[in-house]
mmCIF file as gemmi writes it, N, C-alpha and C atoms, coordinates in Angstrom:
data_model
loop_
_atom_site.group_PDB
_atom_site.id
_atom_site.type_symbol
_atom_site.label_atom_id
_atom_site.label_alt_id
_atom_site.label_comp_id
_atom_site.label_asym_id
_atom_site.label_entity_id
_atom_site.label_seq_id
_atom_site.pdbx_PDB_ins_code
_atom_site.Cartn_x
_atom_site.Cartn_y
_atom_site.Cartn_z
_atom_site.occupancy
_atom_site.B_iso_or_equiv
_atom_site.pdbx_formal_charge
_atom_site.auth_seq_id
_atom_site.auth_asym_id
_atom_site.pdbx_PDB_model_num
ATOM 1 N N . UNK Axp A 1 ? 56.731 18.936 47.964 1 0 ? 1 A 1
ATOM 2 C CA . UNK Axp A 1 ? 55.296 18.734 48.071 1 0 ? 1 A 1
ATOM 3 C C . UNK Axp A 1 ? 54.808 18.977 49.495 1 0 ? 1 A 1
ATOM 4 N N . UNK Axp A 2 ? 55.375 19.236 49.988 1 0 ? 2 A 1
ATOM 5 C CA . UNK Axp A 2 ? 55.13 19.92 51.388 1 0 ? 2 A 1
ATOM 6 C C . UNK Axp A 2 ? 54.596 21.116 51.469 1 0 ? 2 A 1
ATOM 7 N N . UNK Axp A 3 ? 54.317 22.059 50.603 1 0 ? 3 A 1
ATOM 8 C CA . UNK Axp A 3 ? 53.33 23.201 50.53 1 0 ? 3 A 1
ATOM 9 C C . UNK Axp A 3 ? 52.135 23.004 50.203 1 0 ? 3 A 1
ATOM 10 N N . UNK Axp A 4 ? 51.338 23.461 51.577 1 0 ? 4 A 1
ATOM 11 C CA . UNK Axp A 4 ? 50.133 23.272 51.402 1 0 ? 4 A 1
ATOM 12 C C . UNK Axp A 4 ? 49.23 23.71 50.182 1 0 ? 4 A 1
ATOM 13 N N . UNK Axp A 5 ? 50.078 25.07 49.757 1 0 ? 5 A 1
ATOM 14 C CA . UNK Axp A 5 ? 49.216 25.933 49.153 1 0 ? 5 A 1
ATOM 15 C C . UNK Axp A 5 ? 48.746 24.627 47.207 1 0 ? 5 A 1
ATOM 16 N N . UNK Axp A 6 ? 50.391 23.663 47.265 1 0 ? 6 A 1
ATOM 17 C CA . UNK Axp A 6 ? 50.218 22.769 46.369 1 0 ? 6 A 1
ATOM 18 C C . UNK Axp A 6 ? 49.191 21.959 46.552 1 0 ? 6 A 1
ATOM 19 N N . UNK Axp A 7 ? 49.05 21.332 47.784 1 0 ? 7 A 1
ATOM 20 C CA . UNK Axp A 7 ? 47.837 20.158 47.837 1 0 ? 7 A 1
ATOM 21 C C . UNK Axp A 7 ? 46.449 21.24 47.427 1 0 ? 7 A 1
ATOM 22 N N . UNK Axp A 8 ? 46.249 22.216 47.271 1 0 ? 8 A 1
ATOM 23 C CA . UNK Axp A 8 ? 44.878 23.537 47.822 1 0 ? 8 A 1
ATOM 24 C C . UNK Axp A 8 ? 44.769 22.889 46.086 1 0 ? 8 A 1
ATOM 25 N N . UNK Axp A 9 ? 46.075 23.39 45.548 1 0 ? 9 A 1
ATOM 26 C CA . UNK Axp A 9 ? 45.523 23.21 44.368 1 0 ? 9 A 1
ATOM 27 C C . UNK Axp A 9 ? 45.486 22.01 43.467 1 0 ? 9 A 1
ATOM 28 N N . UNK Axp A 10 ? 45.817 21.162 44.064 1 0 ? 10 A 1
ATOM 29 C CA . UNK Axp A 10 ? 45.437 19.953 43.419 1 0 ? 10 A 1
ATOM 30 C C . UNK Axp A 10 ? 44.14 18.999 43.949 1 0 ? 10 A 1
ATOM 31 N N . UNK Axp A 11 ? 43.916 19.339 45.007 1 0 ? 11 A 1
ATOM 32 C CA . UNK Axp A 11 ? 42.776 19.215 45.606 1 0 ? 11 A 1
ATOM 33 C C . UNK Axp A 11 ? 41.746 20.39 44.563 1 0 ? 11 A 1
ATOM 34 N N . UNK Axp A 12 ? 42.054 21.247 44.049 1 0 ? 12 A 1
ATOM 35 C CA . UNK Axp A 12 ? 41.104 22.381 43.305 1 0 ? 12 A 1
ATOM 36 C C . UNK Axp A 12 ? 40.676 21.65 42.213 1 0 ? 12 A 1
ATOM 37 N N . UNK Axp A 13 ? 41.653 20.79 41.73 1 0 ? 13 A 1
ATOM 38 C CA . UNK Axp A 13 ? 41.503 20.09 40.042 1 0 ? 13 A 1
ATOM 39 C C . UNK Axp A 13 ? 40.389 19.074 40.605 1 0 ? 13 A 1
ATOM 40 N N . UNK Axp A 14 ? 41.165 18.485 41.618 1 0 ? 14 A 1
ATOM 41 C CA . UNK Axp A 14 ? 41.029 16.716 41.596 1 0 ? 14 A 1
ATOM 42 C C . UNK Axp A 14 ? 39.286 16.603 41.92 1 0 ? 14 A 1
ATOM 43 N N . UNK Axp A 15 ? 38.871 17.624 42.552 1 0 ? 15 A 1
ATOM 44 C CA . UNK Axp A 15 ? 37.628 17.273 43.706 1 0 ? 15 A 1
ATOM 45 C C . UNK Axp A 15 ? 36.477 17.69 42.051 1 0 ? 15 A 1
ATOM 46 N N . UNK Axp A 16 ? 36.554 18.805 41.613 1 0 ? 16 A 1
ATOM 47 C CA . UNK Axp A 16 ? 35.359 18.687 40.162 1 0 ? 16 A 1
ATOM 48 C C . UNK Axp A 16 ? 35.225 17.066 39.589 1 0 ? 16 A 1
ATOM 49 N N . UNK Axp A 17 ? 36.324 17.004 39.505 1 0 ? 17 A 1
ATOM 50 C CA . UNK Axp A 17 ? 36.217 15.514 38.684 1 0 ? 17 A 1
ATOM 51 C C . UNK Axp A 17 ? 35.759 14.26 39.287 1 0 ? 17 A 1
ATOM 52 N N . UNK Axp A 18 ? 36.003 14.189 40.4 1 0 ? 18 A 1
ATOM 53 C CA . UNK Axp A 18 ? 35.85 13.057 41.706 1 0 ? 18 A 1
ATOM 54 C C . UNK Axp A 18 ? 34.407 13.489 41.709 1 0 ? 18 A 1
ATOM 55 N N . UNK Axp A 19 ? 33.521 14.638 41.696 1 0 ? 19 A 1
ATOM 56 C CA . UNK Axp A 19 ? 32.17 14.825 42.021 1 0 ? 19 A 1
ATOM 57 C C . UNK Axp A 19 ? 31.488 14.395 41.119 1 0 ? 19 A 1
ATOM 58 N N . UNK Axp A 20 ? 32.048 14.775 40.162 1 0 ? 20 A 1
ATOM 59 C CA . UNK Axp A 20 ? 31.015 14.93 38.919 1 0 ? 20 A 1
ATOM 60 C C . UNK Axp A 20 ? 30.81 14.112 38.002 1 0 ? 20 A 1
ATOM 61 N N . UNK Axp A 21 ? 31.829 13.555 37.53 1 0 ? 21 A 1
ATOM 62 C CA . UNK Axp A 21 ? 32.017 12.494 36.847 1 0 ? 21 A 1
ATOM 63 C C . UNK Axp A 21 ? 30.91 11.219 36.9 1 0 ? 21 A 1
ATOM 64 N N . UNK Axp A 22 ? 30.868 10.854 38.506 1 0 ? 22 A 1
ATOM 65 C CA . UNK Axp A 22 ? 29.439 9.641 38.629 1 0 ? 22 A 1
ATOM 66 C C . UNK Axp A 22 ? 28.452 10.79 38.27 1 0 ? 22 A 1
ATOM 67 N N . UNK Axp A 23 ? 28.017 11.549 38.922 1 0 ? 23 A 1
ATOM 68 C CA . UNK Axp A 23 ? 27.024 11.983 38.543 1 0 ? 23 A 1
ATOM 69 C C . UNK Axp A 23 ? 26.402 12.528 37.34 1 0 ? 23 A 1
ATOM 70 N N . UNK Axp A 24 ? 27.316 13.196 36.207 1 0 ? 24 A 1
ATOM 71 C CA . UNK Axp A 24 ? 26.954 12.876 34.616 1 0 ? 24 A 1
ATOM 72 C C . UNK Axp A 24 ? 27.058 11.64 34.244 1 0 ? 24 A 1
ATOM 73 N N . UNK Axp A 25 ? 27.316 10.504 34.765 1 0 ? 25 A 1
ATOM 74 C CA . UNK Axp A 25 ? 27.147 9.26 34.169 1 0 ? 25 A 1
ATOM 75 C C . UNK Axp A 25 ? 25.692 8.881 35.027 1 0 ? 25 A 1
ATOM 76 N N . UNK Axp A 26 ? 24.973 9.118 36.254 1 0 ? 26 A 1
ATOM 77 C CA . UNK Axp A 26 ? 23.667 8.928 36.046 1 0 ? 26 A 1
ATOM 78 C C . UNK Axp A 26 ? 22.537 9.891 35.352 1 0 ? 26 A 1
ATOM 79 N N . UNK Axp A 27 ? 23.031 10.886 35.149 1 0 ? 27 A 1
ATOM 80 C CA . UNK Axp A 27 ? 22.12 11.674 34.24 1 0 ? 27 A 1
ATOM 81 C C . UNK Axp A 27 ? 22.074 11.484 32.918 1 0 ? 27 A 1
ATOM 82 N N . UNK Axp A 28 ? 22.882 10.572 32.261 1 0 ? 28 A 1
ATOM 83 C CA . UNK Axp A 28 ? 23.166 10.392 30.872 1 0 ? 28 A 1
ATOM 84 C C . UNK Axp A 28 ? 22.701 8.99 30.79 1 0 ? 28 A 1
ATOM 85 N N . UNK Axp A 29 ? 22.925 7.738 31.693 1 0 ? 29 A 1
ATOM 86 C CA . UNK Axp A 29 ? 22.782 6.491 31.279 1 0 ? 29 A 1
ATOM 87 C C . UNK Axp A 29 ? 21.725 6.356 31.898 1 0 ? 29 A 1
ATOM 88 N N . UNK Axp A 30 ? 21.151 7.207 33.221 1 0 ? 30 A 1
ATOM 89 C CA . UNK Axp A 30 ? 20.119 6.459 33.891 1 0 ? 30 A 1
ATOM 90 C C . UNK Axp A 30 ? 18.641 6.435 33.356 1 0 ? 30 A 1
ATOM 91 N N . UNK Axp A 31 ? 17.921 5.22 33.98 1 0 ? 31 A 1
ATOM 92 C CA . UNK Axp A 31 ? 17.067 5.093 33.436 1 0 ? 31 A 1
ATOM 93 C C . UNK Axp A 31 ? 15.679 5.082 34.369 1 0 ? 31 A 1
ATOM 94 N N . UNK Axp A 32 ? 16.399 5.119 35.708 1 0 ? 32 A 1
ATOM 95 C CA . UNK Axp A 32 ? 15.446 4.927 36.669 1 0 ? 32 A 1
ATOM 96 C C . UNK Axp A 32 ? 14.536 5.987 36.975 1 0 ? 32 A 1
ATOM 97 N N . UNK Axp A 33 ? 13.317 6.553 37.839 1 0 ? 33 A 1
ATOM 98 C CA . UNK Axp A 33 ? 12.341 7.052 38.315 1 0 ? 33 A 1
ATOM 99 C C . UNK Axp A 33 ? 13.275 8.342 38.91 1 0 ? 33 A 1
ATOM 100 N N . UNK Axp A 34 ? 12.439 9.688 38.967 1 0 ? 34 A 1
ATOM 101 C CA . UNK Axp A 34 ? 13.395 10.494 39.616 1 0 ? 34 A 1
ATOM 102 C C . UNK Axp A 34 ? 13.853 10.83 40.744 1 0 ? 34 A 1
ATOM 103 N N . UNK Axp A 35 ? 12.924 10.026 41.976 1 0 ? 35 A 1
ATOM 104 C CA . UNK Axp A 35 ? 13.542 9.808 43.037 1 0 ? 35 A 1
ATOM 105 C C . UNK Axp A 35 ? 14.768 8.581 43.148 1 0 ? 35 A 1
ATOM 106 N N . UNK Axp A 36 ? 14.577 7.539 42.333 1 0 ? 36 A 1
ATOM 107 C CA . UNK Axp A 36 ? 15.33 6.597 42.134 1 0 ? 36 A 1
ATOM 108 C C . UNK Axp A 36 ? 16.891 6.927 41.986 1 0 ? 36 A 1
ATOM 109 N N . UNK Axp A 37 ? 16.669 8.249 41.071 1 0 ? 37 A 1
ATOM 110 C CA . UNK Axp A 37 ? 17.992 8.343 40.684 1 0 ? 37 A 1
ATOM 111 C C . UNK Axp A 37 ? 18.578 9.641 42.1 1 0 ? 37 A 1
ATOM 112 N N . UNK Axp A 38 ? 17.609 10.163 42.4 1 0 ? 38 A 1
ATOM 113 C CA . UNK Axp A 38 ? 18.106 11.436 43.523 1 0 ? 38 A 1
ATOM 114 C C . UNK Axp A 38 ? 18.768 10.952 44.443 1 0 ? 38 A 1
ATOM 115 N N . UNK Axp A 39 ? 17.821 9.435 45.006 1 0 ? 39 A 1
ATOM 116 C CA . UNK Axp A 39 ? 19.259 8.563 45.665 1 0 ? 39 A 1
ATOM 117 C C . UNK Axp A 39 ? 20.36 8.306 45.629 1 0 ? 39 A 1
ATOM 118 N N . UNK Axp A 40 ? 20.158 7.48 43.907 1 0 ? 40 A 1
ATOM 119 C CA . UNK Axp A 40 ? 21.756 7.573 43.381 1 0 ? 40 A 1
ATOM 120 C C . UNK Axp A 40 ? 22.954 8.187 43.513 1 0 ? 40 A 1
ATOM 121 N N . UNK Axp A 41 ? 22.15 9.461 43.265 1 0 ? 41 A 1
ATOM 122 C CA . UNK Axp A 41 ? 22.883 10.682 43.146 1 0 ? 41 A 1
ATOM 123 C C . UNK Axp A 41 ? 23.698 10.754 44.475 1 0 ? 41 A 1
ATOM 124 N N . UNK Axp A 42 ? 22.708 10.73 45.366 1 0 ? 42 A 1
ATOM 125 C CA . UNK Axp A 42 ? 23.473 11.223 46.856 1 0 ? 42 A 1
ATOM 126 C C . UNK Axp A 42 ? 23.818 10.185 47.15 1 0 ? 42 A 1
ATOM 127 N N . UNK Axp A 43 ? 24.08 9.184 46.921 1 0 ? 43 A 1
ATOM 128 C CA . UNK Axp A 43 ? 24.656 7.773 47.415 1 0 ? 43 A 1
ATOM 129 C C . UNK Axp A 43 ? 26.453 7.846 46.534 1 0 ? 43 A 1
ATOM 130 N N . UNK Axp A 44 ? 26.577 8.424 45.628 1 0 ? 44 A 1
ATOM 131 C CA . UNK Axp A 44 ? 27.279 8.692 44.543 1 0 ? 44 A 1
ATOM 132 C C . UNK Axp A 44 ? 28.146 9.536 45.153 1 0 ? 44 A 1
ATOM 133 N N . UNK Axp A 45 ? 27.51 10.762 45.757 1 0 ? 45 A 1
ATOM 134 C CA . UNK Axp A 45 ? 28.319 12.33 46.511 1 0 ? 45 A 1
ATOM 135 C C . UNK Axp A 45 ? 28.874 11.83 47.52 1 0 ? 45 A 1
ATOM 136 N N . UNK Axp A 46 ? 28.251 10.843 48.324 1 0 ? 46 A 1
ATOM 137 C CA . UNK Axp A 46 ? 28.877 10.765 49.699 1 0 ? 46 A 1
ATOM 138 C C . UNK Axp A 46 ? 29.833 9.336 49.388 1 0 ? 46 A 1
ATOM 139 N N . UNK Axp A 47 ? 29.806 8.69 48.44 1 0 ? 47 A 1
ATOM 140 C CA . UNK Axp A 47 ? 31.053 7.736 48.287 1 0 ? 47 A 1
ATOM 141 C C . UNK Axp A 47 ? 31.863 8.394 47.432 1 0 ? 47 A 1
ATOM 142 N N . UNK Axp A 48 ? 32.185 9.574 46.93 1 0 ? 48 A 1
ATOM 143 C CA . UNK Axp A 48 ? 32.865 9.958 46.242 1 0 ? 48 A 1
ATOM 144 C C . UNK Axp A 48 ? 33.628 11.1 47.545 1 0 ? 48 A 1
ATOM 145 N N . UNK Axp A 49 ? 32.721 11.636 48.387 1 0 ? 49 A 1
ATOM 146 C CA . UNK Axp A 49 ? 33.809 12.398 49.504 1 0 ? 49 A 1
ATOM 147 C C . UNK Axp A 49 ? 34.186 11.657 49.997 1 0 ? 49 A 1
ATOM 148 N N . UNK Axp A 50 ? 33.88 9.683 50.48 1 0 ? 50 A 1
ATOM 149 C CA . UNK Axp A 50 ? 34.856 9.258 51.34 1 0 ? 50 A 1
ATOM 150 C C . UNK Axp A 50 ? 36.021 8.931 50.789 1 0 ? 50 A 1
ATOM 151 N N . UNK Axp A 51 ? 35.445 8.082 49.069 1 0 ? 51 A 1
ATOM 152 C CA . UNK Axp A 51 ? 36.514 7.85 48.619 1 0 ? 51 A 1
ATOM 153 C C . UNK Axp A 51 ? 37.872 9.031 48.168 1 0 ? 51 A 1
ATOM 154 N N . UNK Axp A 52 ? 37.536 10.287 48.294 1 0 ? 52 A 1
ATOM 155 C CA . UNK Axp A 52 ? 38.342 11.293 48.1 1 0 ? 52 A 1
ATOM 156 C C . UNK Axp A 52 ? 39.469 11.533 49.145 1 0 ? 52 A 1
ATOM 157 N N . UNK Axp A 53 ? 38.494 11.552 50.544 1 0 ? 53 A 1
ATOM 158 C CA . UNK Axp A 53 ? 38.941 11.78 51.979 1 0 ? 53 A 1
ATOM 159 C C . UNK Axp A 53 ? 40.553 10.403 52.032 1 0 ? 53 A 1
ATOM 160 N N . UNK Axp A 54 ? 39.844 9.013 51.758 1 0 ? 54 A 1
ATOM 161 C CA . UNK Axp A 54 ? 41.016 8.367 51.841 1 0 ? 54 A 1
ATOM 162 C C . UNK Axp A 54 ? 41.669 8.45 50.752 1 0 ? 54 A 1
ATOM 163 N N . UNK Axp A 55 ? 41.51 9.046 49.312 1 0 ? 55 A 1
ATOM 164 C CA . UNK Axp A 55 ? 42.72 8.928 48.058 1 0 ? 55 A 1
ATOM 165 C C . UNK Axp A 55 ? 43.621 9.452 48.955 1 0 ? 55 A 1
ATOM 166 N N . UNK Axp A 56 ? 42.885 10.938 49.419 1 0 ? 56 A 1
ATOM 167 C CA . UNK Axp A 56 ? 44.394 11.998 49.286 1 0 ? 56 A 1
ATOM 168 C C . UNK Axp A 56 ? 45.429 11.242 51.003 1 0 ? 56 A 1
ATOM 169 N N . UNK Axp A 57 ? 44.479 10.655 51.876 1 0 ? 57 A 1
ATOM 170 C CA . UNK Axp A 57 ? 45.161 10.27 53.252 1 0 ? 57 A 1
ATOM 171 C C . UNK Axp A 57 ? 46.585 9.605 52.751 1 0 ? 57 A 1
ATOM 172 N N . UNK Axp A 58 ? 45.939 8.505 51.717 1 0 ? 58 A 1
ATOM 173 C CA . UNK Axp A 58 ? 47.037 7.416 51.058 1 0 ? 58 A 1
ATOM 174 C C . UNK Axp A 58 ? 47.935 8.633 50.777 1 0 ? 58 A 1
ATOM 175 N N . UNK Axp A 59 ? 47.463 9.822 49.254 1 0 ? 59 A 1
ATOM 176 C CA . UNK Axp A 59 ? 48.761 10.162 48.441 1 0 ? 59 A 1
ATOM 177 C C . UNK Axp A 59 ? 49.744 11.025 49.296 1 0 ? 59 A 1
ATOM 178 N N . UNK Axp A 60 ? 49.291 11.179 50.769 1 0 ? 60 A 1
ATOM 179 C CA . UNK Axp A 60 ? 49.805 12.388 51.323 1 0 ? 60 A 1
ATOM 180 C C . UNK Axp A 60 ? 50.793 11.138 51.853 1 0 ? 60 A 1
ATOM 181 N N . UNK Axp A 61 ? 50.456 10.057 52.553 1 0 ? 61 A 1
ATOM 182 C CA . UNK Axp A 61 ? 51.903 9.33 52.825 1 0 ? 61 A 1
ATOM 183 C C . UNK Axp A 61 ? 52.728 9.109 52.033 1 0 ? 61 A 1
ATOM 184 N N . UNK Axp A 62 ? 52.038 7.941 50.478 1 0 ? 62 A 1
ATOM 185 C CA . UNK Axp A 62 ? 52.606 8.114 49.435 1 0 ? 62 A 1
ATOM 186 C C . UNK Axp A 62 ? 53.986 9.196 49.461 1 0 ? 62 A 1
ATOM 187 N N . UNK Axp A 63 ? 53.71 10.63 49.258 1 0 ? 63 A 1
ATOM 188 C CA . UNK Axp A 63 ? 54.387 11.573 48.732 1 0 ? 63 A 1
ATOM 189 C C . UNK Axp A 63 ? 55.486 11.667 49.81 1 0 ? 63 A 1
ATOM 190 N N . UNK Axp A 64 ? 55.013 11.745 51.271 1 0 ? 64 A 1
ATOM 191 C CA . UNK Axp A 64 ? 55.727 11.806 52.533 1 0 ? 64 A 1
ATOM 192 C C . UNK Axp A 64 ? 56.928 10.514 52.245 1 0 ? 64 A 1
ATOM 193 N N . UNK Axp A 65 ? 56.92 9.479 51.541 1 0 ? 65 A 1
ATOM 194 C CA . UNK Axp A 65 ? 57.792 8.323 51.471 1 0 ? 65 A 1
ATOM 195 C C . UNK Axp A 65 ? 58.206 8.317 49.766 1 0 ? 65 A 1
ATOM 196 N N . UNK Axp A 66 ? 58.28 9.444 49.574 1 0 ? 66 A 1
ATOM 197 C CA . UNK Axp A 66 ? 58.806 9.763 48.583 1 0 ? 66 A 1
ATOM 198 C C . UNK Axp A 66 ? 58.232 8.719 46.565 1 0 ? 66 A 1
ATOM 199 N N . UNK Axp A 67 ? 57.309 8.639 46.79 1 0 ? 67 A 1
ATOM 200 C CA . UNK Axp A 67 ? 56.311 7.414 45.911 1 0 ? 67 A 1
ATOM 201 C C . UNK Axp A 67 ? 55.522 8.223 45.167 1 0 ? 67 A 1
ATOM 202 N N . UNK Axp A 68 ? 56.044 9.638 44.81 1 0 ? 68 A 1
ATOM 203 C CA . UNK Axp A 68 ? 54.851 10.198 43.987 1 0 ? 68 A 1
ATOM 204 C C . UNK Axp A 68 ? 54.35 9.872 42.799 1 0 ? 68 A 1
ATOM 205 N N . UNK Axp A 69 ? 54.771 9.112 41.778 1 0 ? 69 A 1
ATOM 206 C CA . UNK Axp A 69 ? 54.079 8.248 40.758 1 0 ? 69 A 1
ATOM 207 C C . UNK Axp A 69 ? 52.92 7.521 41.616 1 0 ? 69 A 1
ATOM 208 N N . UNK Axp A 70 ? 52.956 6.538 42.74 1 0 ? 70 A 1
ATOM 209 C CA . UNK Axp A 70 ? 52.48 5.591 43.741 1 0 ? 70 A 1
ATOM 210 C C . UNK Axp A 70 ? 50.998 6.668 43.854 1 0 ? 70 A 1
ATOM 211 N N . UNK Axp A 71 ? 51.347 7.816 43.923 1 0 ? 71 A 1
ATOM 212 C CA . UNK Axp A 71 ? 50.099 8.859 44.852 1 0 ? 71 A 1
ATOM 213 C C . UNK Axp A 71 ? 49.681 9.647 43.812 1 0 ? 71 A 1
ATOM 214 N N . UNK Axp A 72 ? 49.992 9.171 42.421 1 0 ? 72 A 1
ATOM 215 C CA . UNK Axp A 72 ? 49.547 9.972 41.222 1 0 ? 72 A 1
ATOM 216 C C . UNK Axp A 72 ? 48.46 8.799 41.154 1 0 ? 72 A 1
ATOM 217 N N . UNK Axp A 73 ? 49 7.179 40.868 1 0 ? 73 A 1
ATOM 218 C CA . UNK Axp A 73 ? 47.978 6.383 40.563 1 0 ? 73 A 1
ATOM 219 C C . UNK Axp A 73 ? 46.71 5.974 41.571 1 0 ? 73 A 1
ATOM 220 N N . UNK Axp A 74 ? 47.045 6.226 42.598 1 0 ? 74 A 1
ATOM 221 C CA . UNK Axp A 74 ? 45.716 6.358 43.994 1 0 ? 74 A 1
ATOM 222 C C . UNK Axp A 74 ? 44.888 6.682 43.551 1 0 ? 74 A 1
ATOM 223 N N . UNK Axp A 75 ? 45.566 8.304 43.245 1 0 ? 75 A 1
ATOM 224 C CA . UNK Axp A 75 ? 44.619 9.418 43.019 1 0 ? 75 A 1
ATOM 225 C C . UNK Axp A 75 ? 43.268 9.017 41.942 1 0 ? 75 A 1
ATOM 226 N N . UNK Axp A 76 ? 43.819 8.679 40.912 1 0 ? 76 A 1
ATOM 227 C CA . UNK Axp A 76 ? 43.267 8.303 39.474 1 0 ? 76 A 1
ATOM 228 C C . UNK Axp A 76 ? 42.457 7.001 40.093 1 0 ? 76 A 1
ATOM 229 N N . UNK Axp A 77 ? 42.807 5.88 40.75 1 0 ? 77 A 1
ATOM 230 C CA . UNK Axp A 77 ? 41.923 4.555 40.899 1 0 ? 77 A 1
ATOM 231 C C . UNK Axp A 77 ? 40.767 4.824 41.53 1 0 ? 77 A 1
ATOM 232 N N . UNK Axp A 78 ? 41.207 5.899 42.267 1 0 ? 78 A 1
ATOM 233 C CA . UNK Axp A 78 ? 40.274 5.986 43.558 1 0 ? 78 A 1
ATOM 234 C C . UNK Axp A 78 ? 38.871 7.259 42.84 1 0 ? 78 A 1
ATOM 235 N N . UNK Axp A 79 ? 39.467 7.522 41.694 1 0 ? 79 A 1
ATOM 236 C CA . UNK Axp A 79 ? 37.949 8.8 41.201 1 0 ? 79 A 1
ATOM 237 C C . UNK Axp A 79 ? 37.006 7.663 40.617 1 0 ? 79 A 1
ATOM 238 N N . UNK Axp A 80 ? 37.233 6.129 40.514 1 0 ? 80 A 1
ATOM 239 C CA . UNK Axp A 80 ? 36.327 4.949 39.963 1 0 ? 80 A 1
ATOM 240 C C . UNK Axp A 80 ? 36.02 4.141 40.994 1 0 ? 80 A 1
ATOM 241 N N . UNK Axp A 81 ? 36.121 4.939 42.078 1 0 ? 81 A 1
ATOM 242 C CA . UNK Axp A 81 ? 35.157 4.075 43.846 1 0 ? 81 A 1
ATOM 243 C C . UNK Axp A 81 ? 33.859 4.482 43.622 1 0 ? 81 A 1
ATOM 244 N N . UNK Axp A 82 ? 33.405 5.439 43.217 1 0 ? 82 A 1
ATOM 245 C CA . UNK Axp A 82 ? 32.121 5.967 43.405 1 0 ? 82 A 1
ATOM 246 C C . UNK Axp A 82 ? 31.204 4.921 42.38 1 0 ? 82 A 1
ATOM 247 N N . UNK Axp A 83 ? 31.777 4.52 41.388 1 0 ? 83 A 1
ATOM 248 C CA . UNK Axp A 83 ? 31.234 3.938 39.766 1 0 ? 83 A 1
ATOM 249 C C . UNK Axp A 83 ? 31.05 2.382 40.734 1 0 ? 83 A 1
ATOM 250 N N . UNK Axp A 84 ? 31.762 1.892 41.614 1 0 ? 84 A 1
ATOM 251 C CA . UNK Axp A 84 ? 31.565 0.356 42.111 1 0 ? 84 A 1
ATOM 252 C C . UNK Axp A 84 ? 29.808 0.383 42.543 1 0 ? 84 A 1
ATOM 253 N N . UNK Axp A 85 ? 29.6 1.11 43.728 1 0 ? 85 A 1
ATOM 254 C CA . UNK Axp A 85 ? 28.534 1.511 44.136 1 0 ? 85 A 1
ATOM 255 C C . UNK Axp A 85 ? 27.047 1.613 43.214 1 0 ? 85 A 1
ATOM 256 N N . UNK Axp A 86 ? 27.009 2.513 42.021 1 0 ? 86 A 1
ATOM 257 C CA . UNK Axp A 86 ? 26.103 3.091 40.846 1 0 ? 86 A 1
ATOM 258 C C . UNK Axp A 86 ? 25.937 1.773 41.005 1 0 ? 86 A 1
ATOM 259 N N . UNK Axp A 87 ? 27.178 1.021 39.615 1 0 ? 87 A 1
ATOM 260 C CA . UNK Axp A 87 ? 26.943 -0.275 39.13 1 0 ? 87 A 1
ATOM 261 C C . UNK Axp A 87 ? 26.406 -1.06 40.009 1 0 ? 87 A 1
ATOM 262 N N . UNK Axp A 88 ? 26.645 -1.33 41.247 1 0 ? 88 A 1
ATOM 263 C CA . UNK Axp A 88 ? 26.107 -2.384 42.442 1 0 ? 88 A 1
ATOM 264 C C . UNK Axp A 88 ? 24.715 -1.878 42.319 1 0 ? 88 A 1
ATOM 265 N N . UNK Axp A 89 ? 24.262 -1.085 42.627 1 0 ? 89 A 1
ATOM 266 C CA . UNK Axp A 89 ? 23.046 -0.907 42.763 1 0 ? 89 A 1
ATOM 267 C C . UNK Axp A 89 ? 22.172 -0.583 41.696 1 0 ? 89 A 1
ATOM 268 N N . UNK Axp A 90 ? 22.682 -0.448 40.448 1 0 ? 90 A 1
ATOM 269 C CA . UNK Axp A 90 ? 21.892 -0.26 39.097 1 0 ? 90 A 1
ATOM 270 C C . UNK Axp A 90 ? 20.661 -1.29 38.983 1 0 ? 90 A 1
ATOM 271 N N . UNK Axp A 91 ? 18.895 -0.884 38.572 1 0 ? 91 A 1
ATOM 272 C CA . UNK Axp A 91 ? 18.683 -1.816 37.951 1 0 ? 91 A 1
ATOM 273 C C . UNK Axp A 91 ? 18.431 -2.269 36.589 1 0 ? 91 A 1
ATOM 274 N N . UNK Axp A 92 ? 18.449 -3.281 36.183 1 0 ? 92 A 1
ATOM 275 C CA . UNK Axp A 92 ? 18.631 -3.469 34.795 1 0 ? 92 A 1
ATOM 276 C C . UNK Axp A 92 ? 17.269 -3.334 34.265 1 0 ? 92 A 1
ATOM 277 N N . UNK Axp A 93 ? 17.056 -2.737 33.182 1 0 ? 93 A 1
ATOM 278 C CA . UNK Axp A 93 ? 15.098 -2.939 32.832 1 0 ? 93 A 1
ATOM 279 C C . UNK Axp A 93 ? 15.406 -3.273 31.18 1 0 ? 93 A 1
C-alpha cells in the first residue's frame, strides 16, 4: 500500500461518496428555505473535506502499522461526520 498511484485511486472512489452523500440527503429530506439549505449545503462540503482530510491522515498510519481492516473502518465512520453537523443544525417544522 505504499503506491501512491493506489491511494489516487481509492481516494477516486472514496471522495464521490464522502461529497455527495450529505448532500442528496439535504435535497431529498430538506425542508428548509433555499438559502437555508445553500448553507447547509456548504456547511456539509467543508465538513466533509475536513472530515476526509483526517479519515485518510488516520488510514495512511493505520496502513503504515500494518491495521488495514483498522483504516478500512475509519474510512467508512468517518463518510457519517458530515451527517453529525446537518442533524445538529436541522430545524424541525
Amino acid at each position: 500500500m505504499d503506491d501512491p498511484v493506489i491511494w489516487i485511486i481509492i481516494i477516486a472512489f472514496y471522495a464521490p461518496l464522502h461529497f455527495m452523500l450529505p448532500v442528496l440527503f439535504l435535497f431529498i429530506v430538506g425542508h428548509e428555505t433555499e438559502t437555508m439549505r445553500k448553507q447547509l449545503i456548504r456547511r456539509a462540503l467543508i465538513d466533509a473535506a475536513l472530515s476526509m482530510v483526517v479519515a485518510f491522515a488516520l488510514a495512511v498510519l493505520l496502513v503504515n502499522n500494518s491495521q488495514i481492516a483498522l483504516a478500512m473502518v475509519v474510512l467508512i465512520l468517518f463518510m457519517l461526520a458530515p451527517f453529525i453537523r446537518i442533524f445538529k443544525n436541522r430545524r424541525v417544522i
